[in-house]
C-alpha positions in Angstrom: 149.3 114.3 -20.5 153.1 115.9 -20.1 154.8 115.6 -16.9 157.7 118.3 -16.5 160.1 117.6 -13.8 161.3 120.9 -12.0 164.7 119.7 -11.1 166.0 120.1 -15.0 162.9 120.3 -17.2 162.9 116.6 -18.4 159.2 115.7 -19.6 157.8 112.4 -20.0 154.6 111.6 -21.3 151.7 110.1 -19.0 149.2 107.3 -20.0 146.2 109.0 -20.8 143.7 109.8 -17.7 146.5 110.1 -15.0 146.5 113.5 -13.0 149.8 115.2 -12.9 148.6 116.3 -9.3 149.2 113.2 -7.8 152.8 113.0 -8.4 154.1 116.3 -6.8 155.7 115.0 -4.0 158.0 112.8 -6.9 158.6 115.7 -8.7 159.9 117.4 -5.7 162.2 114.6 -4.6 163.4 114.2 -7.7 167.5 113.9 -8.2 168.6 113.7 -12.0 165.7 112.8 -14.2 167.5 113.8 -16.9 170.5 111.0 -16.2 167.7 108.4 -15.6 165.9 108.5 -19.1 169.3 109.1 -20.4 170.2 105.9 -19.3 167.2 104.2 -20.6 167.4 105.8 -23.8 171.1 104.2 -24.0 169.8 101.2 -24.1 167.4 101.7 -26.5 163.9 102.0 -24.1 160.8 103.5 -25.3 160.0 106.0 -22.6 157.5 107.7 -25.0 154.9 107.5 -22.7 154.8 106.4 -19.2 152.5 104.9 -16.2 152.3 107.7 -13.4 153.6 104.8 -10.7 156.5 105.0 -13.1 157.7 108.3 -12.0 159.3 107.4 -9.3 162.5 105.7 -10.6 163.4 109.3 -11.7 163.9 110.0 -7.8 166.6 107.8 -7.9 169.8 108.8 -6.3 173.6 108.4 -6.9 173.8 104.6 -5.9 170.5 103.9 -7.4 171.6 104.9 -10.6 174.7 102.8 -10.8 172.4 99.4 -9.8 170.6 100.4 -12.3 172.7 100.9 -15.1 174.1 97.6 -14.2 170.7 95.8 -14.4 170.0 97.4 -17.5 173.4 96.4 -19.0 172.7 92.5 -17.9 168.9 92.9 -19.3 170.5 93.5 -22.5 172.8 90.8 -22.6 170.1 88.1 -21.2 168.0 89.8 -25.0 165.1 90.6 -22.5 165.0 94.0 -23.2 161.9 93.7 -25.4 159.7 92.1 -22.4 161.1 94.4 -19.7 160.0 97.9 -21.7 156.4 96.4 -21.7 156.3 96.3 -17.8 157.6 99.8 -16.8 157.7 99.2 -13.1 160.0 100.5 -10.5 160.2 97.3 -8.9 161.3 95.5 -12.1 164.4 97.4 -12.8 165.8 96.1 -9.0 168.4 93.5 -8.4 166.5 91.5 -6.7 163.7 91.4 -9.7 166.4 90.3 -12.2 167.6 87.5 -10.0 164.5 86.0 -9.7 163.9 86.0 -13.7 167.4 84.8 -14.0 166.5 81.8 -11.7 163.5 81.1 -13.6 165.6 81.1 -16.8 167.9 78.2 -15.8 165.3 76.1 -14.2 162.5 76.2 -16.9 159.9 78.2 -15.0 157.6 80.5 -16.8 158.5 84.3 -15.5 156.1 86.1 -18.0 152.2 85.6 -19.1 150.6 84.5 -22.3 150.6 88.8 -22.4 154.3 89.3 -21.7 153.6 90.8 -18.4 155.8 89.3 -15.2 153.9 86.6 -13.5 153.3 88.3 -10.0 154.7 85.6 -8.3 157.8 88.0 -8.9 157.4 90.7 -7.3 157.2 89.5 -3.9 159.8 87.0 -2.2 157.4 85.4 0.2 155.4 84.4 -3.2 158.2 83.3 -5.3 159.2 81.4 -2.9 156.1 79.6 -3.1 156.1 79.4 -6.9 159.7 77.9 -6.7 158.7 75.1 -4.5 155.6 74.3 -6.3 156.1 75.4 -10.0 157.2 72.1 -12.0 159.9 73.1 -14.5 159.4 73.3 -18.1 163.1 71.8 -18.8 164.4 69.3 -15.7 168.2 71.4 -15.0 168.8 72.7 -11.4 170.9 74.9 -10.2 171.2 75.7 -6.3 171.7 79.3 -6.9 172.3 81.7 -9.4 174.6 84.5 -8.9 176.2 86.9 -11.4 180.1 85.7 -9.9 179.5 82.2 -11.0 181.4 82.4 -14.1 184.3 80.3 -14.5 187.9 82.0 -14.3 190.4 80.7 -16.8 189.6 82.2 -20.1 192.6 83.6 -22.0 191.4 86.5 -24.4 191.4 84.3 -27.5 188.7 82.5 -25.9 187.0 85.6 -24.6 187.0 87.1 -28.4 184.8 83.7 -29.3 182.5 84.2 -26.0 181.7 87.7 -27.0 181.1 87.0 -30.6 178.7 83.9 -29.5 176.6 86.1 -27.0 176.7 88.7 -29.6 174.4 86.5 -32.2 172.6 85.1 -29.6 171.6 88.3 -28.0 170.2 89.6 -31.8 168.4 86.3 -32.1 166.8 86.4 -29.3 165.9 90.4 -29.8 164.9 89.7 -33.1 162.6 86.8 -31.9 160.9 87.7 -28.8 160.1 84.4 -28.1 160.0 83.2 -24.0 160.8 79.8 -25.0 164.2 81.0 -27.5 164.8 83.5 -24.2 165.4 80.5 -21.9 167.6 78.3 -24.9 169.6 81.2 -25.1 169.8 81.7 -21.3 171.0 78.3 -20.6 173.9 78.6 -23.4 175.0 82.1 -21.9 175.3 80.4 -18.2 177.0 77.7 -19.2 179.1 79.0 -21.9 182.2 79.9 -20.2 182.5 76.4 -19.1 182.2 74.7 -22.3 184.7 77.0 -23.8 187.0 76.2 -21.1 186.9 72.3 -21.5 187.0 72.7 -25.1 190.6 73.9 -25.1 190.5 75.8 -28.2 189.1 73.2 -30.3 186.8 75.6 -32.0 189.8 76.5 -34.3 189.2 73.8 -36.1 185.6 72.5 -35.6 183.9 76.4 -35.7 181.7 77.8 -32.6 178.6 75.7 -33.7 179.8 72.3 -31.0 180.4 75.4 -28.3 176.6 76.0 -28.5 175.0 72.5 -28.4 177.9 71.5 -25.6 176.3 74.2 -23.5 172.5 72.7 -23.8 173.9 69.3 -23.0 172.4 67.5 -19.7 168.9 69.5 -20.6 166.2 67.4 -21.3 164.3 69.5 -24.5 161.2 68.9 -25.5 160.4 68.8 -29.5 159.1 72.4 -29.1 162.9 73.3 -28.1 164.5 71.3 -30.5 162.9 72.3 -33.2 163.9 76.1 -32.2 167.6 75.3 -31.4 167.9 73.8 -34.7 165.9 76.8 -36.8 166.9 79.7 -34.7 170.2 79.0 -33.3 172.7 77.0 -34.9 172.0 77.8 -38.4 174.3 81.1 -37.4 176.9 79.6 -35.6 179.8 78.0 -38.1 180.8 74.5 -37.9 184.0 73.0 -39.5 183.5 69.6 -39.6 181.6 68.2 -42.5 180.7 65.4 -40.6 178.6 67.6 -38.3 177.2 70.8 -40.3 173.7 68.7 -40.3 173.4 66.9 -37.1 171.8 69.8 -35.2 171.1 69.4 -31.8 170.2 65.9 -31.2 174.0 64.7 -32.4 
């Protein structure tokens, strides 16, 4: 069923048997629909068709446009973009919603279901909470908070230009995979990334990008499971310099 918003004439499709009706009050407070699926379209969302509930993000104002441009922007550089279009909830495109995936991600605690939909545990604080306290990790790392100013300051733009190129390839492997398990590999490189770059004092010039990668897992316990994904996945697209090391994968 088509939903037609007054404000500018955006229309969205609705899942099949949702009444139009109920939704008049959204349609009336609506700001700039149109800038909202523009910004989802941007980043490459299938809006084709939507849950009513849905609706309401397209009431968002000014300020809540600008959060969530931002979220969407860091969704696409954690390669989560593929899991976040199947749960089209207002709720899940918050701040507060990507911070709790993110915390999942660097302490090895499933955020999604055997059907790609968030674990509920999410969407509430009292009950992630909870889930923190009594969840056991998948991979034993800690961290005692994860905020989006932890990056370490120091990088010249020479070592920014290799960063951006690394997240680059590990952003299309992880779109290009889909895979929770390669999410969280990935996740744990991009967090700790700037570090290893930082300590490695430009020795990529001569030994590749390759080291930068497995430096950034090091201190995680990985199962075989994650092993064996590192070393098909990963580092087979990352270059490495020194013939001593092009096949010692991860466990070198």
């Amino acid at each position: 069923m088509d939903f037609r918003f007054i404000k500018d004439g955006t229309k969205l499709s609705l899942d099949k048997d949702v009444s139009k009706d109920r939704y008049l009050a959204l349609n009336a407070a609506a700001v700039n629909p149109a800038g909202v699926l523009s910004l989802f379209a941007g980043h490459g969302y299938d809006l084709s068709v939507v849950p009513g509930a849905f609706l309401k993000i397209f009431t968002s104002d000014e300020k809540e446009m600008k959060e969530l441009e931002d979220v969407l922007t860091e969704i696409d550089s954690l390669g989560l973009k593929a899991v976040f279009n199947l749960n089209l909830r207002v709720q899940t495109f918050k701040r507060v919603f990507l911070e709790r995936v993110k915390y999942c991600l660097q302490n090895g605690l499933a955020y999604v279901t055997e059907n790609n939909d968030f674990k509920r545990e999410l969407y509430s604080d009292d009950f992630f909470q909870e889930y923190v306290k009594l969840a056991k990790p998948k991979v034993e790392k800690r961290v005692e908070q994860v905020q989006s100013s932890s990056k370490v300051e120091g990088l010249d733009e020479e070592d920014k230009a290799v960063k951006y190129d690394i997240l680059k390839k590990l952003t299309d492997i992880n779109q290009n995979a889909g895979d929770p398990s390669l999410t969280f590999i990935i996740s744990t490189v991009m967090t700790n990334l700037d570090e290893v770059i930082l300590k490695d004092n430009k020795g990529y010039r001569m030994l590749g990008t390759r080291h930068l990668v497995q430096d950034a897992l090091q201190g995680v316990n990985l199962d075989s499971e994650l092993e064996y994904l590192i070393n098909e996945k990963v580092l087979g697209v990352f270059p490495d310099n020194n013939d001593l090391n092009k096949e010692r994968g991860i466990s070198a």
